[in-house]
N, CA, C and O atoms as a GROMACS GRO file, in nm:
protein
  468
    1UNK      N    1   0.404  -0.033   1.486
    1UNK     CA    2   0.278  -0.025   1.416
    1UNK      C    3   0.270  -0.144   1.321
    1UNK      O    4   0.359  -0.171   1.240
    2UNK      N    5   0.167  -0.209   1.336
    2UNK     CA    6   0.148  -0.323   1.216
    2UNK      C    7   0.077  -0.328   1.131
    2UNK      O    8  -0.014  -0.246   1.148
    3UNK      N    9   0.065  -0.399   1.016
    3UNK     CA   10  -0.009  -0.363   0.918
    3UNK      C   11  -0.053  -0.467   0.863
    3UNK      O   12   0.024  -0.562   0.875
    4UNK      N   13  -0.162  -0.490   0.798
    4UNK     CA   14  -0.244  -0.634   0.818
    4UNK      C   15  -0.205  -0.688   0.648
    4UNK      O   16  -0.260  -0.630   0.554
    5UNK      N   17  -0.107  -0.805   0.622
    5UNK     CA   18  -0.072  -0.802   0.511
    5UNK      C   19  -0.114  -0.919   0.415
    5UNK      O   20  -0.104  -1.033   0.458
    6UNK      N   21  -0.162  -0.898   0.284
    6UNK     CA   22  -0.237  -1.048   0.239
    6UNK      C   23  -0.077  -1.075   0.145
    6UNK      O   24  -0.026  -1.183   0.176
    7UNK      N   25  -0.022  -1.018   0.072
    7UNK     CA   26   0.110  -1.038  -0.004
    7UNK      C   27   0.181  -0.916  -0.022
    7UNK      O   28   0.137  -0.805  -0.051
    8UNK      N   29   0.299  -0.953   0.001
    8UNK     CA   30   0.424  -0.890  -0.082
    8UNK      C   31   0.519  -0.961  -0.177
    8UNK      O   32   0.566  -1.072  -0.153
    9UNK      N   33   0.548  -0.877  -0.307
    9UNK     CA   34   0.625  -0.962  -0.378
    9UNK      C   35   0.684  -0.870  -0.500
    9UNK      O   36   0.600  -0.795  -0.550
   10UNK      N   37   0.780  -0.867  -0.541
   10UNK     CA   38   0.862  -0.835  -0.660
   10UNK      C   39   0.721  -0.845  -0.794
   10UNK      O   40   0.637  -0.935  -0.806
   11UNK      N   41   0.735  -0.729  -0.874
   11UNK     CA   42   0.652  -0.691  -0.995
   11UNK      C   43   0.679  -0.619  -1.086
   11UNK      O   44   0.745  -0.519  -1.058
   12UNK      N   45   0.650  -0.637  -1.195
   12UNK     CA   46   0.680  -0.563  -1.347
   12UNK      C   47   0.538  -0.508  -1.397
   12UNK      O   48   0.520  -0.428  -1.488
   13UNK      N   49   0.460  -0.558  -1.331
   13UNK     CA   50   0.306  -0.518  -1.381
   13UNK      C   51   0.226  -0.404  -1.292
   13UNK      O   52   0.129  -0.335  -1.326
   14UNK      N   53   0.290  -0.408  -1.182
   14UNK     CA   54   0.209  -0.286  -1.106
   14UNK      C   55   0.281  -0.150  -1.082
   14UNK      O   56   0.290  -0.095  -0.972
   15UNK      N   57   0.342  -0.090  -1.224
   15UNK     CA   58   0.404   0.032  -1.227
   15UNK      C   59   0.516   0.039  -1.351
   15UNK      O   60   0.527  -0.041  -1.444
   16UNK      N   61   0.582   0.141  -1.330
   16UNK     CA   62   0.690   0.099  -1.421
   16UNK      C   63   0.854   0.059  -1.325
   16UNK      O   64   0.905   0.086  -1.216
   17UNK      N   65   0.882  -0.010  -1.436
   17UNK     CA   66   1.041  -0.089  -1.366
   17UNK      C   67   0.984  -0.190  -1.268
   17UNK      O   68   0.863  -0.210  -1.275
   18UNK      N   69   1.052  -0.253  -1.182
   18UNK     CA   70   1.032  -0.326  -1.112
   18UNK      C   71   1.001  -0.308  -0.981
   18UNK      O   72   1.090  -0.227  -0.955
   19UNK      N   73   0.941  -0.323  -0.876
   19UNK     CA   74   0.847  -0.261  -0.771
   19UNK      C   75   0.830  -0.365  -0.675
   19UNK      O   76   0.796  -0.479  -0.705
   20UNK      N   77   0.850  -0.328  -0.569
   20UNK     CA   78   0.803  -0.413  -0.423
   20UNK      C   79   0.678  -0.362  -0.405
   20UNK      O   80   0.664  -0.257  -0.342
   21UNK      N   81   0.537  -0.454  -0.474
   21UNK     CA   82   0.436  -0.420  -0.441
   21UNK      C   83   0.379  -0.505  -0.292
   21UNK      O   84   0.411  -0.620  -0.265
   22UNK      N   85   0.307  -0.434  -0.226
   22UNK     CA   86   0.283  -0.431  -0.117
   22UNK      C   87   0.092  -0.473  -0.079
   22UNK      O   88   0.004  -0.388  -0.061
   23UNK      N   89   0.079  -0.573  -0.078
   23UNK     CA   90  -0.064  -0.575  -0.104
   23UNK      C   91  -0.175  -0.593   0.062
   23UNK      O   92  -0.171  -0.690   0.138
   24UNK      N   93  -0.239  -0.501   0.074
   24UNK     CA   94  -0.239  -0.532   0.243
   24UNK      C   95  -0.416  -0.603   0.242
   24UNK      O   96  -0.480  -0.597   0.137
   25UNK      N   97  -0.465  -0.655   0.347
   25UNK     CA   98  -0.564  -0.733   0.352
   25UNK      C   99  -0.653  -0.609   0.432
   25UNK      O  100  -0.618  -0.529   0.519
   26UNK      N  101  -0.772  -0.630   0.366
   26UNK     CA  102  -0.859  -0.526   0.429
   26UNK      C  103  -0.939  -0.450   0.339
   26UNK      O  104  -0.867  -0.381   0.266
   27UNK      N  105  -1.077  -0.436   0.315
   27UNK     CA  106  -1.155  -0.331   0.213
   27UNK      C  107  -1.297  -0.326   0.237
   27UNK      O  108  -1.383  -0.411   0.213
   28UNK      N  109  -1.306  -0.217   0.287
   28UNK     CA  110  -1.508  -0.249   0.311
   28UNK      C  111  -1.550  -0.145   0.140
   28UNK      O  112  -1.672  -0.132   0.129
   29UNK      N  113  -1.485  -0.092   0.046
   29UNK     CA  114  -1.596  -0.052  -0.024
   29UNK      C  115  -1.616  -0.182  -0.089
   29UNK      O  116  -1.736  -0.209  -0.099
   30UNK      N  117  -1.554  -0.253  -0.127
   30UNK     CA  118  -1.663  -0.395  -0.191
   30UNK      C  119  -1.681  -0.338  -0.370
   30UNK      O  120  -1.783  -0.347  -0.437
   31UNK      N  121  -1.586  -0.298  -0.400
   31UNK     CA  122  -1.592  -0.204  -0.592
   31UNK      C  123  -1.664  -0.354  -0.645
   31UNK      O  124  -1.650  -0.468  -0.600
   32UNK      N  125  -1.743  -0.303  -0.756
   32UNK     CA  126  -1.749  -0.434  -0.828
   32UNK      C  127  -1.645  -0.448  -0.949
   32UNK      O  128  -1.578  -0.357  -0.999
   33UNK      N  129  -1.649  -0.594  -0.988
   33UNK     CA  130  -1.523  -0.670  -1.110
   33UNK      C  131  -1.404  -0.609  -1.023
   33UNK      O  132  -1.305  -0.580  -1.091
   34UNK      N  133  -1.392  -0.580  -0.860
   34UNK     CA  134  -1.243  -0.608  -0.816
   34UNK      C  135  -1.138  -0.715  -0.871
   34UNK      O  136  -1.182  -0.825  -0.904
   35UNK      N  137  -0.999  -0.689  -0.884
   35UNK     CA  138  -0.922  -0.756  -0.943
   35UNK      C  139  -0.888  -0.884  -0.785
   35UNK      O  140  -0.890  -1.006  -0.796
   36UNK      N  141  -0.865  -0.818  -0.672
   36UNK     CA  142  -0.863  -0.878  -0.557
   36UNK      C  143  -0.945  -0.885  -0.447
   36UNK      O  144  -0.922  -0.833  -0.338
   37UNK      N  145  -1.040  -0.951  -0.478
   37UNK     CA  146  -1.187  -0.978  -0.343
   37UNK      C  147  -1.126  -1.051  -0.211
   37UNK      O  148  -1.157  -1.044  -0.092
   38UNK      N  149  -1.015  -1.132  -0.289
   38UNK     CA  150  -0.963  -1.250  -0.183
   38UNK      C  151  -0.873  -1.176  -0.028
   38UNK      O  152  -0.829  -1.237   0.070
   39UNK      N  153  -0.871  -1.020  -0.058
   39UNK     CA  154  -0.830  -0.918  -0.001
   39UNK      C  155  -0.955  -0.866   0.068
   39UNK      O  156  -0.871  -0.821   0.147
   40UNK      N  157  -1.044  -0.836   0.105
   40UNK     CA  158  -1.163  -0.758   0.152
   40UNK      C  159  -1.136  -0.802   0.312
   40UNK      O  160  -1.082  -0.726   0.393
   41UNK      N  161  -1.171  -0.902   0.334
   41UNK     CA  162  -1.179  -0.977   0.485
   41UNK      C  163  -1.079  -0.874   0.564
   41UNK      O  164  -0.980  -0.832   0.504
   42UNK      N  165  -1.102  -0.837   0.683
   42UNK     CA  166  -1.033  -0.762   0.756
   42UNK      C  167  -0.951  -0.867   0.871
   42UNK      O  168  -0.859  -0.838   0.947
   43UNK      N  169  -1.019  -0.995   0.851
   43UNK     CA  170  -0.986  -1.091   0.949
   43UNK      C  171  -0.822  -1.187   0.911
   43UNK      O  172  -0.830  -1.255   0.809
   44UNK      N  173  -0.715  -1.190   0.971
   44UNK     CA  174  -0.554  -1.181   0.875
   44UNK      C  175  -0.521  -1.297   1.035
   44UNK      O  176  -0.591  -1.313   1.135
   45UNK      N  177  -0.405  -1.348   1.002
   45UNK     CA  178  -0.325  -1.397   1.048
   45UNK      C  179  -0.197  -1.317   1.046
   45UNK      O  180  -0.128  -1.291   1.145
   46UNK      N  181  -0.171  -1.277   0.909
   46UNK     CA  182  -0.056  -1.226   0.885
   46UNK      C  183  -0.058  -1.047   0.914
   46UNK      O  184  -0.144  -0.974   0.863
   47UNK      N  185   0.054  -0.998   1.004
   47UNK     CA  186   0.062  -0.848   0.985
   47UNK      C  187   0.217  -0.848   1.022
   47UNK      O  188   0.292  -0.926   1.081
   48UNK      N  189   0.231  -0.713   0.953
   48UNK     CA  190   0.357  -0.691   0.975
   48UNK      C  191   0.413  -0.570   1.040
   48UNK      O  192   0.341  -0.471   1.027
   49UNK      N  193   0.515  -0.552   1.102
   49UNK     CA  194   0.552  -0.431   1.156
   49UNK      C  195   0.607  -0.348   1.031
   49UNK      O  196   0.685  -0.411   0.959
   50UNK      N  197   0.575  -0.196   0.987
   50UNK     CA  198   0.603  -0.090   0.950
   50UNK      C  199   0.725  -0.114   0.925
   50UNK      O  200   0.755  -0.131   0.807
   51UNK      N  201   0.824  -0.123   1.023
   51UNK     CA  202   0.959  -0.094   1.023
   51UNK      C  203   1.001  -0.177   0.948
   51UNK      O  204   1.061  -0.140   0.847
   52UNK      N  205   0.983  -0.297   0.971
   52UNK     CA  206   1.051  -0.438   0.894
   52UNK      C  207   0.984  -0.383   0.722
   52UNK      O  208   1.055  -0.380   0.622
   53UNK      N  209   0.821  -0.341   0.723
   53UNK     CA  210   0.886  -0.305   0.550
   53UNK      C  211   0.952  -0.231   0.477
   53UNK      O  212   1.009  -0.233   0.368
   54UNK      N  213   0.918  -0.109   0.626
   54UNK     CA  214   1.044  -0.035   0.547
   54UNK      C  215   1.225  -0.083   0.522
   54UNK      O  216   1.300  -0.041   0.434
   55UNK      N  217   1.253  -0.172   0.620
   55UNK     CA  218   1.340  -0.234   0.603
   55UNK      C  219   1.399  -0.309   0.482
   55UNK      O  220   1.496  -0.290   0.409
   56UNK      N  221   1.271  -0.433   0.492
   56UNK     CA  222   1.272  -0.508   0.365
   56UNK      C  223   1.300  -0.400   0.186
   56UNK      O  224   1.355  -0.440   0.084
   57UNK      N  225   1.234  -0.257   0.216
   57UNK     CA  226   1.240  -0.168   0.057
   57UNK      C  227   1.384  -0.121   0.052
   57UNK      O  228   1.448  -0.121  -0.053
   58UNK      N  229   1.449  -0.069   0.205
   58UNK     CA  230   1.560  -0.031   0.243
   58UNK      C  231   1.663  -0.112   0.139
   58UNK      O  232   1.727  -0.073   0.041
   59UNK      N  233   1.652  -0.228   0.197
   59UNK     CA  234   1.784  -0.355   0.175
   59UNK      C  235   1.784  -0.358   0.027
   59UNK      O  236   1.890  -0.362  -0.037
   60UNK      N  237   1.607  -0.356  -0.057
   60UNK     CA  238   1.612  -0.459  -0.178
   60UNK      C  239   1.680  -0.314  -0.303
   60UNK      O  240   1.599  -0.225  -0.328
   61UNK      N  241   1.815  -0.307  -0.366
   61UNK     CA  242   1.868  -0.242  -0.464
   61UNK      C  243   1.784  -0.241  -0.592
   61UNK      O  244   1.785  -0.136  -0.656
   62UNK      N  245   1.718  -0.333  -0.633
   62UNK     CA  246   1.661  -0.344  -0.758
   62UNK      C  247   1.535  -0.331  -0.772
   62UNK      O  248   1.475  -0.404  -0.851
   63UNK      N  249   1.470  -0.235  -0.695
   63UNK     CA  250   1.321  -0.176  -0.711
   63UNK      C  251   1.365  -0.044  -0.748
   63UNK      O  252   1.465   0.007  -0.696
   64UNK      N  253   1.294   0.018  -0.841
   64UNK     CA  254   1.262   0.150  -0.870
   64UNK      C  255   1.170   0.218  -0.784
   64UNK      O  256   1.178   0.339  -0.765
   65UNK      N  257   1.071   0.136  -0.727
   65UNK     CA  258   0.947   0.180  -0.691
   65UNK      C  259   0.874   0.059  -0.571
   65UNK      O  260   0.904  -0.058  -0.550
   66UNK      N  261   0.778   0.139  -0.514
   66UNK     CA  262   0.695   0.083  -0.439
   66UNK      C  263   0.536   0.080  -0.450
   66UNK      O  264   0.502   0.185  -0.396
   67UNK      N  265   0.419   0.011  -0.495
   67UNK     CA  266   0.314  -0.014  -0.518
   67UNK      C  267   0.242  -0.053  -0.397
   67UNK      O  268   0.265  -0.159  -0.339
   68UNK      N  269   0.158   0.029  -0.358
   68UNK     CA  270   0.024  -0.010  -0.263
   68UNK      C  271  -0.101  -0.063  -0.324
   68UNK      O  272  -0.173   0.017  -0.385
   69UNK      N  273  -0.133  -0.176  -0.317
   69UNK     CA  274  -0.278  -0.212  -0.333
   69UNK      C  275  -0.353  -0.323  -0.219
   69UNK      O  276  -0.334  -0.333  -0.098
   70UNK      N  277  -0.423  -0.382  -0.288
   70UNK     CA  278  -0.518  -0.459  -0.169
   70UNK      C  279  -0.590  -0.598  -0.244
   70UNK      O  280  -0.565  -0.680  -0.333
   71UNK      N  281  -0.703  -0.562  -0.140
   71UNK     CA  282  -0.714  -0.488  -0.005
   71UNK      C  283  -0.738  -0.350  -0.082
   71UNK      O  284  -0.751  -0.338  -0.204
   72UNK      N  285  -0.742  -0.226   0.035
   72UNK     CA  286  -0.753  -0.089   0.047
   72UNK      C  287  -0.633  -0.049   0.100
   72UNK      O  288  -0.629  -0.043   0.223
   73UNK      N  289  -0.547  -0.023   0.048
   73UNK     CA  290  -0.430   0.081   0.107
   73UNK      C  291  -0.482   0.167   0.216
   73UNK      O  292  -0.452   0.157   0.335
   74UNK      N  293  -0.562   0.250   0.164
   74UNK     CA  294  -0.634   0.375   0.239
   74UNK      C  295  -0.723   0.326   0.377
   74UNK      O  296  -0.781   0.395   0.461
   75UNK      N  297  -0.715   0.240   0.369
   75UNK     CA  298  -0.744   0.175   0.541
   75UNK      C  299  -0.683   0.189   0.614
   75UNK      O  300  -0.721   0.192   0.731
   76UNK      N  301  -0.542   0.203   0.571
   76UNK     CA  302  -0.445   0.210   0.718
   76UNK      C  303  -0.362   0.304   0.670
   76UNK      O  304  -0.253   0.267   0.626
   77UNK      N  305  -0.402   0.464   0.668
   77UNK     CA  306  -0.313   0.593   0.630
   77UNK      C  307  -0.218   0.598   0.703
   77UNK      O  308  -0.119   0.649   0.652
   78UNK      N  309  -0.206   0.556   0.828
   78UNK     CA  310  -0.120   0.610   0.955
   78UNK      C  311   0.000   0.503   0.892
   78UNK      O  312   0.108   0.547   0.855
   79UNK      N  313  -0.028   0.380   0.887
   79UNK     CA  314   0.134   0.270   0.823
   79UNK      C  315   0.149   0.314   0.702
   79UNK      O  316   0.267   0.329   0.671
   80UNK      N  317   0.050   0.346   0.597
   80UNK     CA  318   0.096   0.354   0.458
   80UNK      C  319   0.206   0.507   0.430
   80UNK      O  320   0.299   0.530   0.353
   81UNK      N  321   0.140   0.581   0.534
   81UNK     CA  322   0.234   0.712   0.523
   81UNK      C  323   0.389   0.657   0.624
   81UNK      O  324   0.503   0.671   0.580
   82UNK      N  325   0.369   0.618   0.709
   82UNK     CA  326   0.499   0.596   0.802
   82UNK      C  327   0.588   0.499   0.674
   82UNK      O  328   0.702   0.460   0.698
   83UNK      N  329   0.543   0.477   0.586
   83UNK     CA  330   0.618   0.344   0.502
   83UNK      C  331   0.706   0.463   0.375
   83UNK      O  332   0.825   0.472   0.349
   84UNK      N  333   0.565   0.555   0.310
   84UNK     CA  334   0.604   0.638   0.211
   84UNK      C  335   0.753   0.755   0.289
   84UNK      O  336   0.836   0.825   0.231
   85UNK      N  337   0.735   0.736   0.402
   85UNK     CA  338   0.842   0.835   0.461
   85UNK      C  339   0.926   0.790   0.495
   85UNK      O  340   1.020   0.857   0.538
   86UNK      N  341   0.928   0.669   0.491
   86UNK     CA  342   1.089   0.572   0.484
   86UNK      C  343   1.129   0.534   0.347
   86UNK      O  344   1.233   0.469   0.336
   87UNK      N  345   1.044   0.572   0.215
   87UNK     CA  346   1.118   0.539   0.176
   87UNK      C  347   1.258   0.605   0.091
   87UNK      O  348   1.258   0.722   0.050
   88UNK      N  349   1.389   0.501   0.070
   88UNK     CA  350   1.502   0.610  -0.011
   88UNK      C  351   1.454   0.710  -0.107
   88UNK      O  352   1.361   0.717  -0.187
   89UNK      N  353   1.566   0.795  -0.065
   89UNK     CA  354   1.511   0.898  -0.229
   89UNK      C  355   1.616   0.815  -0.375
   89UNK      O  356   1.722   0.757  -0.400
   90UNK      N  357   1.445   0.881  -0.453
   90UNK     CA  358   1.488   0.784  -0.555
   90UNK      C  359   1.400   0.710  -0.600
   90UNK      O  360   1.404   0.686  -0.721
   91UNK      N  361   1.300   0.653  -0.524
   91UNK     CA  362   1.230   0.544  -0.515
   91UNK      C  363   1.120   0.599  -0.521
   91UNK      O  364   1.085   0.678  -0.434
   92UNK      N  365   1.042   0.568  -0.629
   92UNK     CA  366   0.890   0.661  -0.621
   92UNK      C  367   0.773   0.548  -0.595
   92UNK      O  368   0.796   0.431  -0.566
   93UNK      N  369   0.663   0.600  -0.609
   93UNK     CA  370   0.570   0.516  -0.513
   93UNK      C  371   0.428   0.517  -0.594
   93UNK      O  372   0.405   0.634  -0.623
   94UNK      N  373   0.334   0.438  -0.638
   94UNK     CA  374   0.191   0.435  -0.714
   94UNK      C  375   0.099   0.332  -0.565
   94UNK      O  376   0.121   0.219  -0.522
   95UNK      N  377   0.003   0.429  -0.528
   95UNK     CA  378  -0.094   0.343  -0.459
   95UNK      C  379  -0.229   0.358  -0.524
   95UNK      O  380  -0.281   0.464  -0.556
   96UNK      N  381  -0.273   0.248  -0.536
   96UNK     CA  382  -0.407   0.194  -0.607
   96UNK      C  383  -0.524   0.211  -0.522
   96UNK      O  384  -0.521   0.129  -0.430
   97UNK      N  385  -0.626   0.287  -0.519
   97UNK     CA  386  -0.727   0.288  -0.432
   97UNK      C  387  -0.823   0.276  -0.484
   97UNK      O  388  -0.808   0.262  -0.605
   98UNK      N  389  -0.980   0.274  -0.432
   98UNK     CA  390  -1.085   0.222  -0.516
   98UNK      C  391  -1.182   0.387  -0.430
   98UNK      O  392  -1.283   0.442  -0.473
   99UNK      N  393  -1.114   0.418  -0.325
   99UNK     CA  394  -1.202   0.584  -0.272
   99UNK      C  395  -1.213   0.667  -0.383
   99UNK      O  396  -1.126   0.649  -0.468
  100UNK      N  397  -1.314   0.771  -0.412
  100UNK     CA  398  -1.324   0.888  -0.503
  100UNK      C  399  -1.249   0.989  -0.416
  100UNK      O  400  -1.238   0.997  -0.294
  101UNK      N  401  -1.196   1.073  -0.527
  101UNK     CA  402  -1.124   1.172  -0.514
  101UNK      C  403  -1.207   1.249  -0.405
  101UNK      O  404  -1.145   1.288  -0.306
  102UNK      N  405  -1.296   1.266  -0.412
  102UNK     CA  406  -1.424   1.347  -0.332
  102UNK      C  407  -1.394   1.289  -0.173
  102UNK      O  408  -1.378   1.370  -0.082
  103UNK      N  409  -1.388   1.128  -0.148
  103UNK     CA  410  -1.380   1.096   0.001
  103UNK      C  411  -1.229   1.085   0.022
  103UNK      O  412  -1.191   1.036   0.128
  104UNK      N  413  -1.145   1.122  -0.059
  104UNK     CA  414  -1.023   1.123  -0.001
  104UNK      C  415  -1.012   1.236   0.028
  104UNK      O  416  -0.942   1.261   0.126
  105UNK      N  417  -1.078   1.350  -0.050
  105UNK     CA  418  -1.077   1.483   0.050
  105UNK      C  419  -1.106   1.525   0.166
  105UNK      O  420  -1.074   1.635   0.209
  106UNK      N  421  -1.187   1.419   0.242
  106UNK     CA  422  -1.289   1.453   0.338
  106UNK      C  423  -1.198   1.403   0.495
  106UNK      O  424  -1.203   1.416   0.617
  107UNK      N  425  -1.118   1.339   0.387
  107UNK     CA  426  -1.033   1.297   0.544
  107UNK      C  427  -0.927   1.334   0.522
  107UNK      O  428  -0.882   1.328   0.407
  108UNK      N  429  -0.838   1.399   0.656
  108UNK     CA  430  -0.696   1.485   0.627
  108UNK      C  431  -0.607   1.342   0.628
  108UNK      O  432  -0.511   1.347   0.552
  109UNK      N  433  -0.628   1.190   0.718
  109UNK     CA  434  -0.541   1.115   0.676
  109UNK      C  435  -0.519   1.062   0.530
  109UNK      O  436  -0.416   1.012   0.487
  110UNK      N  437  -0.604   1.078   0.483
  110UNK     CA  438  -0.595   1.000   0.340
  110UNK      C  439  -0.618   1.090   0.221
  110UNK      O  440  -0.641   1.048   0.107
  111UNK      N  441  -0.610   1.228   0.260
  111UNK     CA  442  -0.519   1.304   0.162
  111UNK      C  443  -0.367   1.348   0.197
  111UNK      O  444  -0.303   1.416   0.116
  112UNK      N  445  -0.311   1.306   0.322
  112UNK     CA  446  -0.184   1.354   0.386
  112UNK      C  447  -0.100   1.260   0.239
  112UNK      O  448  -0.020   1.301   0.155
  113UNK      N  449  -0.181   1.082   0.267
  113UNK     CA  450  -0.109   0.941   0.187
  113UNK      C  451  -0.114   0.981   0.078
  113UNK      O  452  -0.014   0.942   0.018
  114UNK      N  453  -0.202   1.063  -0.006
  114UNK     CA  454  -0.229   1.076  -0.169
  114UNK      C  455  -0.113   1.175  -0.197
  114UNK      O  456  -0.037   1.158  -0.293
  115UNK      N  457  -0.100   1.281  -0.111
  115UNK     CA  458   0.016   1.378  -0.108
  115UNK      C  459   0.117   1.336  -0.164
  115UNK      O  460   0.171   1.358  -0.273
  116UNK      N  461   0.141   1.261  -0.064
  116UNK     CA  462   0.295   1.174  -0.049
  116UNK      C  463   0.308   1.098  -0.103
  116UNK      O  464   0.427   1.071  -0.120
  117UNK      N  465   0.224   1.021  -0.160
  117UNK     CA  466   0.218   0.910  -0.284
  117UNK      C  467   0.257   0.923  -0.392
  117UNK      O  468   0.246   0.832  -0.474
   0.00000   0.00000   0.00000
């Protein structure tokens, strides 16, 4: 499974402790004063296989945590959950979405991700 990715990178700002935030390319709500627009385009060069990130969170010792943002996380429930279920215990997880609580109810994938998040 791949997942359409604009950055990944080591962070102190998107959670607490230090965090392999995960930033994926992709967003049709269009929020206004988004922090990342340069993320919306669904159109990527770059994607990555699931496994390899879970890999990459596997290997790295000095994350506390894992951060989803965008882009829309909630675009791709099916990788963002296959990722939250790899990861170690131990390792807790903050994903950033711009959906209301109201349309994440409406879909069982993207309240399965909020669950587990």
């Amino acid at each position: 499974m791949l997942l359409p990715v604009y950055h990944i990178s080591k962070s102190e700002a998107n959670g607490p402790g230090i965090r392999l935030v995960i930033w994926v390319q992709g967003c049709r709500l269009n929020c206004r004063n988004c922090f990342n627009p340069e993320t919306h385009s669904f159109r990527t060069d770059k994607e990555m296989d699931v496994n390899d990130i879970i890999e990459l969170i596997q290997q790295d010792d000095s994350i506390s945590g894992v951060s989803f943002s965008g882009g829309e996380p909630l675009e791709y429930p099916q990788a963002i959950l296959k990722i939250l279920n790899g990861l170690r215990p131990g390792l807790n997880s903050i994903l950033f979405s711009g959906y209301t609580l109201e349309e994440v109810l409406e879909s069982p994938q993207k309240l399965a991700v909020i669950r587990k998040a």
